[in-house]
C-alpha positions in Angstrom: -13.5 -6.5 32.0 -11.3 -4.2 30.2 -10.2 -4.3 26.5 -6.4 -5.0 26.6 -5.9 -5.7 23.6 -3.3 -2.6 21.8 -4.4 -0.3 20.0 -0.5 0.0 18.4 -1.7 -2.3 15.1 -4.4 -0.1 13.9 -2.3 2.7 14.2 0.6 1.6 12.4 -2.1 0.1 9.4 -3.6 4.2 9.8 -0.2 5.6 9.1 0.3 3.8 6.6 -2.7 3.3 4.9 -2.9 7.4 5.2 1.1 7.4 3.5 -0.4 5.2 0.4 -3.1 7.3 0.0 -1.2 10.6 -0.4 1.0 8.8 -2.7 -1.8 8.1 -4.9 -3.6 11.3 -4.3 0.5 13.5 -5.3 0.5 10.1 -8.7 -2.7 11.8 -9.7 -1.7 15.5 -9.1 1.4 15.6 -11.0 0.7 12.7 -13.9 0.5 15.4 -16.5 3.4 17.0 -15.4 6.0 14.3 -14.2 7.3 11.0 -15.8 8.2 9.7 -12.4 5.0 10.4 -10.8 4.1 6.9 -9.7 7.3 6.6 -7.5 5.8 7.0 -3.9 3.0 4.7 -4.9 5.3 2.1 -6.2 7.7 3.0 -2.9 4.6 2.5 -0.6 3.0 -0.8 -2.3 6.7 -2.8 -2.6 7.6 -5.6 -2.8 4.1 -7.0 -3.9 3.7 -3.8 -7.0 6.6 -5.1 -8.8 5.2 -9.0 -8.4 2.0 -7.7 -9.6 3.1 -5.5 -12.1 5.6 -8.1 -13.5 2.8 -10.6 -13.5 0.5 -8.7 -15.5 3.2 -6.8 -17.3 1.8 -8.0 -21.3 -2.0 -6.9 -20.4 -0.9 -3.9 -18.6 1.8 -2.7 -20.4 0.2 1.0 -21.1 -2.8 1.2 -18.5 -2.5 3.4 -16.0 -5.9 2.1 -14.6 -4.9 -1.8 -14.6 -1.7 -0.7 -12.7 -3.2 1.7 -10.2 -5.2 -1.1 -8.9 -2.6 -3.5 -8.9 -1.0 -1.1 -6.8 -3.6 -0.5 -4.5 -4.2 -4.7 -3.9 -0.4 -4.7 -3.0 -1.4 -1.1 -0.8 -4.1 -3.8 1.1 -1.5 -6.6 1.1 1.0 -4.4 3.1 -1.7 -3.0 5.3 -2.8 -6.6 6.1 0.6 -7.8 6.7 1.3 -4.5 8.9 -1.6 -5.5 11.0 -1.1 -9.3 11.8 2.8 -8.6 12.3 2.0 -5.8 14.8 -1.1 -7.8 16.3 1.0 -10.5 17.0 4.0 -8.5 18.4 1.6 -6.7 21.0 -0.7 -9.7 21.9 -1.0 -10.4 25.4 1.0 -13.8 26.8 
């Protein structure tokens, strides 16, 4: 009759989700000004960003739009992971 299902894996995929975002939204505010701008986004999307980056690293050695969305597919690949690990930590017996 009731839901039980917890509601503990969408809010840990929120918080996080909501974490990468600023990270991208503070890359984009200070990319003029700061060299190390990228290193929240890189912090938030690990380890997949450097597997990414590394793959791609000849095609994408100077685009900063080929590497912002390899960073935001290893973003959804954390988020995804967050939510099955919690999902299956709070499922019912």
């Amino acid at each position: 009759m009731f839901n039980s299902r917890s509601k503990l894996p969408t809010i840990v995929t929120v918080i996080y989700l909501t974490l990468s975002v600023g990270a991208f939204v503070l890359m984009f505010a200070t990319m003029a000004t700061d060299n190390m701008a990228a290193i929240f986004a890189i912090a938030v999307s690990l380890p997949w960003s450097s597997l990414l980056l590394s793959l791609f690293d000849a095609s994408a050695s100077n685009s900063v739009a080929l590497n912002t969305i390899l960073m935001a597919i290893a973003v959804v690949i954390n988020a995804c992971i967050l939510y099955v690990l919690f999902s299956f930590m709070t499922r019912n017996k």
